[in-house]
N, C-alpha and C positions, 0 to 999 in steps of 0.2 A: 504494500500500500504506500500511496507516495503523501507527504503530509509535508509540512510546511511550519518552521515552527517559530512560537512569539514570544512576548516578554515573558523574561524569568519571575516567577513566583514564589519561588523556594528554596531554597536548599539544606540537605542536610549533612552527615560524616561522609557519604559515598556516593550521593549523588546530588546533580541539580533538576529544580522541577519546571519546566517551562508549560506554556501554553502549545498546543499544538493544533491546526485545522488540514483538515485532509484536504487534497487538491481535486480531488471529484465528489460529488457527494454518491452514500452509500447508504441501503438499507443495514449493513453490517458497522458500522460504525458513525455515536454521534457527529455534530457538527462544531462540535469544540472537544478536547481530548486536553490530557494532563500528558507530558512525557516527561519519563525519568531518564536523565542518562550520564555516564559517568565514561573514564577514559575507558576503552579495549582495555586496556591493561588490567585495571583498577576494578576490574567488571563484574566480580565473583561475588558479590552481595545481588546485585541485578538480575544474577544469571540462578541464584538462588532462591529469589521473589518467585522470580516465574516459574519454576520447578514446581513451587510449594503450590503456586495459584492455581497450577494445571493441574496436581495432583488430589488436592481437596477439592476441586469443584467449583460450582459458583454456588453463591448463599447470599441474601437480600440484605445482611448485617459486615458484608466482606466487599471489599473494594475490588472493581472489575478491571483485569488486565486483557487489553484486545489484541496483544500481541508484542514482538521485540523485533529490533531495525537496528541493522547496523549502518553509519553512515560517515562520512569525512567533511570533517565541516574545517577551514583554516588551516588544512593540512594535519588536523588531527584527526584519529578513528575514535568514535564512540559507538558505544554500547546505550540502544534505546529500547523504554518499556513505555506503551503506550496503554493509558490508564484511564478511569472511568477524572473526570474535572470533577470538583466539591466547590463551587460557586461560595461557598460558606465558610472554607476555612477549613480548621483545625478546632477541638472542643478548646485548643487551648488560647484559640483566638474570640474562641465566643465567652469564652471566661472573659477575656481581658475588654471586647467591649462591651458588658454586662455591668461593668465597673469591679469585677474583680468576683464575684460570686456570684450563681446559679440561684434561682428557686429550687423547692427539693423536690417538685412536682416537675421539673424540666430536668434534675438530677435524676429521680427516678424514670425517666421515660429513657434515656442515654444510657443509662444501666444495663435495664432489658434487653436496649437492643445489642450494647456491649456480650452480655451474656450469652445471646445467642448465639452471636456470632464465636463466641469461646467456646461452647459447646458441642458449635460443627467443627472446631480446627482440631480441639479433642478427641472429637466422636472419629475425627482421619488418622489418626495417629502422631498432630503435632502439636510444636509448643509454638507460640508465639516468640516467646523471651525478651520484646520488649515494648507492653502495652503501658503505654502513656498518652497525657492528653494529644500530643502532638502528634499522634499515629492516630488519633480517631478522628476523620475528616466528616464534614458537616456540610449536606446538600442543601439543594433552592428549596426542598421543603419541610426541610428539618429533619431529615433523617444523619443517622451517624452511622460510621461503618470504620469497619479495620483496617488499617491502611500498615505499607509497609515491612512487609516480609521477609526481610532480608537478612536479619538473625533467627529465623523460623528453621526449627530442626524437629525430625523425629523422634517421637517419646522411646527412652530407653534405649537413646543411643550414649554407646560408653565413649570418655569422652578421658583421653588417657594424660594429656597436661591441662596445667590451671591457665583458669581464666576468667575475664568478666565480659561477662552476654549480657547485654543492654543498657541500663541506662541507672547507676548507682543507686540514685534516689528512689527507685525503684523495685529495687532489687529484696528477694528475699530472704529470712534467716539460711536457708539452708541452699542458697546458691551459695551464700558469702562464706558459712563455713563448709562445707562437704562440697561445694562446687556443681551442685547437682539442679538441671534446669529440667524440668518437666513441669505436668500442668497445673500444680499447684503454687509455682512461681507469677504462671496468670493469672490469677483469683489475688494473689497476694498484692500484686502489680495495679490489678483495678481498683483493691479496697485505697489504694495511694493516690489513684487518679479520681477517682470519690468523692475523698475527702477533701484532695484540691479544687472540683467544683465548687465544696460551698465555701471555702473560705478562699480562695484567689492563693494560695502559697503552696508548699509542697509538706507535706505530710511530716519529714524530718525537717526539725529548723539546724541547716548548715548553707553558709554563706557560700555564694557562690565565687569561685574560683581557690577557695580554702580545700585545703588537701583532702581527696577521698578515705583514707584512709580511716579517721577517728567517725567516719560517718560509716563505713563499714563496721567496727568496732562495736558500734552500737547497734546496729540492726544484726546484727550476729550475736550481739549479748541478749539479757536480759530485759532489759528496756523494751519495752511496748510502743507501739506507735500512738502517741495522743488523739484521741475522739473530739472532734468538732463539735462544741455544744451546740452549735447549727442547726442540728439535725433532730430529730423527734426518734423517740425509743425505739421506734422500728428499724431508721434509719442508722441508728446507733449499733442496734443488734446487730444490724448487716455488716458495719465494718468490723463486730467484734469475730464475725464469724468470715470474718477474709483475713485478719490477723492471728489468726491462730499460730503459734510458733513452731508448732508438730506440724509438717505438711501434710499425714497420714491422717489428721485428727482436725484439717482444715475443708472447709466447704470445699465441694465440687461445683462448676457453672451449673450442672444438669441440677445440686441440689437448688441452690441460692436463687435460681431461678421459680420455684415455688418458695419460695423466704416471701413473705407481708410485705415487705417494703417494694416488692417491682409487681407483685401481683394486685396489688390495691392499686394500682395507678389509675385503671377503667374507673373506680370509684370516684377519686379525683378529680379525674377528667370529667363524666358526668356533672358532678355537682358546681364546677365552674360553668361548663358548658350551659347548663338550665339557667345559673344566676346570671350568667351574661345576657342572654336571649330570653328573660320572661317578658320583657314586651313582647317580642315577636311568637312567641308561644301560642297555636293554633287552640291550646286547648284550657282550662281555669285549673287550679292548683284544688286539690279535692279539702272539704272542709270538712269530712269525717269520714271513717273509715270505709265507707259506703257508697259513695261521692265519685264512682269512675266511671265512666260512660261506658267500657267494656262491659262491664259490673251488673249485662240484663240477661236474659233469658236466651237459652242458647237456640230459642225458636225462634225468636224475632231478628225479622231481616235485615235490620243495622246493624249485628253483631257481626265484630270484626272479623274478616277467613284467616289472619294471622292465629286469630284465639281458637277456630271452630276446632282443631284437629285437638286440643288442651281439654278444652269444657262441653265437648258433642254430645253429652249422655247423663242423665241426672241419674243412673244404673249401675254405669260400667266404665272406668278413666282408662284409657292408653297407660303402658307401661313410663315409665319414668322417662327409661331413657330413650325414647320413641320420642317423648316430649319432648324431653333435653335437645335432643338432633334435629327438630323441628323446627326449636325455637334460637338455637343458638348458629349464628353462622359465619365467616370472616369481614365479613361486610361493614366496611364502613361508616359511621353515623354520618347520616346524610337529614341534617333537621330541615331543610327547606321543603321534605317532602313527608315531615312528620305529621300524622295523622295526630298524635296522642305521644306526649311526653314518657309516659310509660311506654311504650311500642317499642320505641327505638332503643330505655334503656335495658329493656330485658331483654337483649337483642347479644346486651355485654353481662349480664351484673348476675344473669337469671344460672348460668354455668358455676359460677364461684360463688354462689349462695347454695346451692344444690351439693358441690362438696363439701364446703362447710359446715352442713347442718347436717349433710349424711341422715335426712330425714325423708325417705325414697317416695315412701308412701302419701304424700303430705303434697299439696300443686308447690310445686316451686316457685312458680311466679307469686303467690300471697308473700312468700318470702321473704323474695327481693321485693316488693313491695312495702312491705313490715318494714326494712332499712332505709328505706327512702321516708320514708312516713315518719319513722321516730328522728331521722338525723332533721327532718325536716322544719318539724314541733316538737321540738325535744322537753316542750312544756307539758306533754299528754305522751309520757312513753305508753301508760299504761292501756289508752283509747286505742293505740294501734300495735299492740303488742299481739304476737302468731294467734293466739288462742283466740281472742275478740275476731279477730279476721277471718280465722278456719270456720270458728263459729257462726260468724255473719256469715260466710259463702255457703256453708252448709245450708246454714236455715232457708236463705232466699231461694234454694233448690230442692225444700221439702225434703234432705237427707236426715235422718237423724243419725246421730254418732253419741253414743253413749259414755 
């Protein structure tokens, strides 16, 4: 492919990052590109990116490589990787014009997808070895993704002289003392880049350009890495279980990814999302537990065909999880075409209420209704508390339940 390339945008220890525009346009490649490229000589970190990229796949949390060019530009050879563009930077550029800290609700949504994306490098057999803000690049719509592959090595490979892979600050107890990089160096890596969201600095306070050494010392000792009172107790938990000193006895991405702190984020997001948009809300906020327009007779022909496959029979309910697969699906909140402010949010909320409560038998949706209802009037937990609700839906149905 023949490309064309423009101002420098980057650079890091082994390569520089330009702009790049292909000189035909293609369905195979956007119409702006990132290229990385470094001397011929120099090349073995680049030539190691794209191994890894080829080898793992693609993943919607990982940074896309379309390809490598070699080219002679000024009488030199380089080595080029042509790469997905991030119009947005670096997380550690969104730190800095954020004024220096993240919301924890724009933290946790960067997490998850951080996670994810650990979760597939692992689920391949590698490590990252050196996840930091400046490796997580940030598109036009706010997604983040992993960027940077070039110290990425297979798990459980022996590794027979010492060394440091990645980026000190960074770095975990037991790379610094046993030398040992596998995937629980990533988990220890993200709880550092974390805690740098909310507070704008780095996790170890050691001056820049002051000797590595006494900052290895300490993340090899005993000392702990400081929790950001920033953060709320879930948020806390999370870093406490990315710091663990044992790598054997430290989260895994597949666990921390069910951790409270990145699975509540749909909750979050809902409940800004409703305050933001109640003028524009198609539908009135219910003034007791009773109060839903859903909330009729499963004969009558206003009743929603989202609801019919849930509440068809005042005899006989669909299985749970018939329900659950019904109601839940990856689709986007899209409120411009919100019938009903409930609609859309049991759409996200009605899945993680249903394992949570592990109450199979019970509609899920009264539920996650229940949670919106008390966070909502948290002056009347009691008026909308499960029982009054099961109750009420029973009775409006002539079921008795004993």
């Amino acid at each position: 492919m023949e490309w064309i390339r423009g101002e420098e945008i980057g650079h890091g220890s082994f390569a520089t990052i330009s702009k790049a525009t292909p000189t035909k346009s293609s369905s195979q490649f956007p119409p702006l590109m990132a290229v990385k490229s470094s001397e011929a000589c120099c090349s073995a970190s680049l030539k190691n990116e794209k191994r890894v990229l080829d080898t793992i796949g693609l993943c919607p949390q990982i940074i896309r490589c379309f390809g490598e060019e070699q080219s002679v530009e000024k009488g030199e050879e380089f080595h080029n990787l042509l790469m997905e563009y991030a119009s947005g930077g670096s997380l550690a550029d969104r730190v800095k014009s954020q004024g220096g800290r993240l919301s924890e609700l724009e933290i946790r949504r960067h997490t998850k997808s951080i996670l994810k994306g650990l979760s597939f490098i692992h689920s391949k057999g590698f490590v990252h070895c050196d996840i930091k803000l400046q490796n997580i690049l940030v598109f036009h719509d706010g997604a983040a993704k992993i960027a940077d592959f070039g110290l990425a090595k297979e798990t459980a490979t022996k590794r027979n002289k010492c060394e440091i892979r990645g980026t000190p600050l960074y770095m975990s107890p037991e790379s610094v003392n046993d030398n040992v990089y596998e995937s629980p160096c990533d988990v220890w890596a993200l709880g550092c880049a974390m805690a740098e969201m909310a507070t704008g600095k780095p996790v170890w306070d050691h001056k820049a350009g002051a000797s590595v050494w006494p900052l290895l010392i300490r993340i090899g000792g005993e000392e702990e890495p400081p929790i950001p009172s920033e953060f709320s107790e879930e948020g806390k938990d999370f870093l406490r279980k990315c710091f663990v000193k044992d790598p054997a006895k430290r989260w895994t991405a597949e666990m921390l990814l069910n951790h409270a702190f990145v699975v509540s984020e749909y909750d979050e997001d809902f409940d800004e999302t409703v305050l933001s948009k109640e003028s524009n809300s198609p539908s009135p906020s219910p003034r007791c537990p009773f109060d839903f327009p859903e909330w009729v007779s499963a004969s009558e022909p206003e009743f929603s065909p989202a609801f019919e496959y849930v509440f068809s029979s005042t005899t006989r309910f669909p299985s749970s999880d018939d329900g659950i697969r019904n109601l839940v699906t990856d689709e986007a909140l899209n409120w411009s075409f919100s019938d009903s402010w409930v609609t859309e949010y049991r759409r996200h909320v009605v899945y993680q209420q249903w394992l949570k409560s592990k109450l199979y038998r019970r509609p899920p949706l009264l539920y996650a209704t229940c949670h919106v209802l008390q966070r909502t009037f948290p002056s009347s937990p009691v008026m909308f508390s499960p029982s009054v609700l099961l109750g009420g839906w029973f009775y409006g149905r002539g079921i008795f339940v004993p």
